[in-house]
C-alpha positions in Angstrom: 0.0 0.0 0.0 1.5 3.2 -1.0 1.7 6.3 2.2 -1.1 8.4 0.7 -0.3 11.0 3.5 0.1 14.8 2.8 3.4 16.2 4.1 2.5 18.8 7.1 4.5 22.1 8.0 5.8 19.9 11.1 7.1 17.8 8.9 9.1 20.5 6.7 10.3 21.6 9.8 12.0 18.2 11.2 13.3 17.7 7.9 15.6 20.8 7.6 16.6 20.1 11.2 17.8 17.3 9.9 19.8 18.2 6.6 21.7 21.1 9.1 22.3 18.5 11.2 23.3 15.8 9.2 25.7 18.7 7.3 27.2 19.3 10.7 27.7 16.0 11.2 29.8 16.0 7.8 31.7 18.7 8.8 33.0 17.5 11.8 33.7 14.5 10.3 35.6 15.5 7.8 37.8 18.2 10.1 38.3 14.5 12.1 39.2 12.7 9.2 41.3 15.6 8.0 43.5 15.2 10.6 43.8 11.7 10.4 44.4 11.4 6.7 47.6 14.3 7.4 48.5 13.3 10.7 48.2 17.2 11.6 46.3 18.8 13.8 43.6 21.4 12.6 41.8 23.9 15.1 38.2 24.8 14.7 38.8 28.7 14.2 35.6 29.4 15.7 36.1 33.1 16.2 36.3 32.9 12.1 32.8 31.0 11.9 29.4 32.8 10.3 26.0 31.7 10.0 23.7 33.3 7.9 20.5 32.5 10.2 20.6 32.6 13.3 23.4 33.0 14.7 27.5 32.7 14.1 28.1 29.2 15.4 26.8 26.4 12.7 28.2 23.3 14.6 25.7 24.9 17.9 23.2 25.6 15.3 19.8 23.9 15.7 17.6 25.2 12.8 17.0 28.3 10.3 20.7 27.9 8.4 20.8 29.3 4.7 24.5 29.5 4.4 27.5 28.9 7.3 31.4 28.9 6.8 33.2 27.0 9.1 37.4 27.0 8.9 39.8 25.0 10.4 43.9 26.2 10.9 46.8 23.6 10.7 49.1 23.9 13.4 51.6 22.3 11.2 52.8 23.9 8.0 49.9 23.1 6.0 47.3 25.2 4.2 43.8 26.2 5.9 40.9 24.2 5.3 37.3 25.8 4.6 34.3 23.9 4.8 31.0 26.4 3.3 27.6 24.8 3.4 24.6 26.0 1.3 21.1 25.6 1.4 20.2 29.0 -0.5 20.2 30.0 -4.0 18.4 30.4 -7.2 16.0 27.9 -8.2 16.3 24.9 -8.6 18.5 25.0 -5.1 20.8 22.4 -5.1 22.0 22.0 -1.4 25.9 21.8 -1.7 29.2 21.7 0.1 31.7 23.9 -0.7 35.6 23.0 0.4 38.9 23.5 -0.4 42.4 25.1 0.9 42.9 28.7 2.1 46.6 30.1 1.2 47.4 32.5 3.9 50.6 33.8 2.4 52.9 35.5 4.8 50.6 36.5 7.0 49.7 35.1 10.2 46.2 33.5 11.7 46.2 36.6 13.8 46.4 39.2 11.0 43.8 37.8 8.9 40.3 39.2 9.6 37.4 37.3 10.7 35.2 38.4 7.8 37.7 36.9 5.7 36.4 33.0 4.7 32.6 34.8 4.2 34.3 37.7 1.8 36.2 34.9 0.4 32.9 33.7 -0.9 29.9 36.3 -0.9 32.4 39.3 -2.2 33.0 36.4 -5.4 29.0 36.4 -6.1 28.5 40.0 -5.3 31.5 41.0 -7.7 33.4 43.2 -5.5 36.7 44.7 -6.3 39.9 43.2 -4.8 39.0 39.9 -5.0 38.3 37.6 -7.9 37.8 33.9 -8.6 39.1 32.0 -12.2 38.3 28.4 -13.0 40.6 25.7 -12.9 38.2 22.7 -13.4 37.3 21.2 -10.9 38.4 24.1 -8.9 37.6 27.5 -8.7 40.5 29.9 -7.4 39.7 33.0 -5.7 42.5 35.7 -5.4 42.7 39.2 -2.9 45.2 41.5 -3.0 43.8 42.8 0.5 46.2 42.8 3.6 43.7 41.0 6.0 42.6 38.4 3.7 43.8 35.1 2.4 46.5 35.2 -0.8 44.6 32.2 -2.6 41.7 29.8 -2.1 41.3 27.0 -4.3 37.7 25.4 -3.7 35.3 22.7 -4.5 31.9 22.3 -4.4 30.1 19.2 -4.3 26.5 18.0 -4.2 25.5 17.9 -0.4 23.4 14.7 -1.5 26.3 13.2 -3.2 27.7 12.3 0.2 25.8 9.4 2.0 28.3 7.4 3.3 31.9 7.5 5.2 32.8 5.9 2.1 31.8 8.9 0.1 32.8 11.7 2.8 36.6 10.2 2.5 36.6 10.1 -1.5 34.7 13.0 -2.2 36.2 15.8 0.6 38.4 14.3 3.1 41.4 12.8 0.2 41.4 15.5 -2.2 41.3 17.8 0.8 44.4 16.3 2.2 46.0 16.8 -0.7 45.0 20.4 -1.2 46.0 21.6 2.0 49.7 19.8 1.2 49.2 22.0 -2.3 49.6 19.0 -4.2 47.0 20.1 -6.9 47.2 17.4 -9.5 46.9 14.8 -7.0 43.6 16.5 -5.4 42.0 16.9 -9.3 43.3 13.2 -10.2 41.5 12.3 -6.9 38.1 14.1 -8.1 37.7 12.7 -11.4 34.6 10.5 -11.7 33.1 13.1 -8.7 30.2 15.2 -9.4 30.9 18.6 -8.9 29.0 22.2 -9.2 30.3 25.2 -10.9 30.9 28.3 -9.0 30.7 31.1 -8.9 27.4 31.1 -10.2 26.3 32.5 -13.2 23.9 35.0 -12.1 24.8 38.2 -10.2 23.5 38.9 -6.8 23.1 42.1 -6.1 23.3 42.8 -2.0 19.7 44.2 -2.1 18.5 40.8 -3.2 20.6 39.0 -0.5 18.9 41.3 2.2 15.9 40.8 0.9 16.4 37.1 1.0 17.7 36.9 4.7 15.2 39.4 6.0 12.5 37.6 4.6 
């Protein structure tokens, strides 16, 4: 007999509770993994965190996330890992996690600004100046020429659905990861092929009228 019933508002409800928490779930496993896989350890840079909705800690988060950034620093002489989860965007919205390595240059931890993973994304789709993104397929590489942000990121983004198992979570992020942070490039896209991955930036320009819109809605 097939489940006739009608999905409620409840129901809506539980199920986004669960996708953030399942995504949190991925995140810490990966950072875990992370340092496994490089036998480094990499510190939750929780002062660096944001959460669009509702409020700046996503792995304390219960419910309402659209976007969140979450970075972790190597204490070794690696690169930093970012880890950017999104539930927003324009139609059809194709939940998605967005990784890759964060090349701080010269400068230290303590000179680069909080703001500095979300800029590394939202100024990208907003088209600021001083910071810019080129493709490198799989990867897209964002440059800044700005003194408190990162030199280079080079990121990823993958279907959130695409990951279902631990299976997946080490051959889809943790691996090519690894290698990223190490900058071993070729290794981390010989790693990805076969992978599905989404393009980004996105093709459409968001203007930050429309993103308030969206948030204060």
């Amino acid at each position: 007999m097939s489940d006739d019933r009608v999905a409620t508002l409840q129901d809506v409800f539980e199920y986004l509770q669960d996708v953030a928490r399942q995504s949190r779930r991925i995140i810490e496993d990966a950072a875990e993994a992370l340092r496994k896989e490089t036998g480094c350890y990499f510190e939750h840079m929780r002062r660096w965190d944001y959460v669009i909705k509702p409020n700046d800690h996503f792995l304390e988060t219960r419910f309402g996330t659209s976007r969140a950034w979450v970075t972790y620093a190597p204490r070794e002489k690696l690169l930093t890992a970012l880890f950017y989860i999104q539930f927003y965007g324009k139609p059809p919205v194709v939940p998605a996690l967005m990784y890759g390595s964060l090349d701080l240059g010269k400068r230290s931890v303590d000179k680069i600004d909080r703001w500095a993973p979300y800029n590394t994304v939202r100024d990208v789709e907003r088209g600021k100046k001083g910071i810019k993104a080129e493709q490198d397929s799989p990867f897209s590489i964002v440059t800044s020429a700005r003194k408190d942000c990162f030199s280079e990121a080079r990121l990823v983004r993958v279907p959130l659905e695409s990951i279902t198992s631990q299976d997946d979570l080490q051959r889809i992020v943790v691996k090519p990861l690894a290698a990223l942070v190490h900058g071993k490039v070729a290794e981390a896209r010989e790693l990805l092929k076969g992978v599905e991955t989404i393009e980004w930036p996105p093709r459409f320009a968001e203007t930050e009228e429309q993103e308030e819109e969206v948030e204060e809605a």
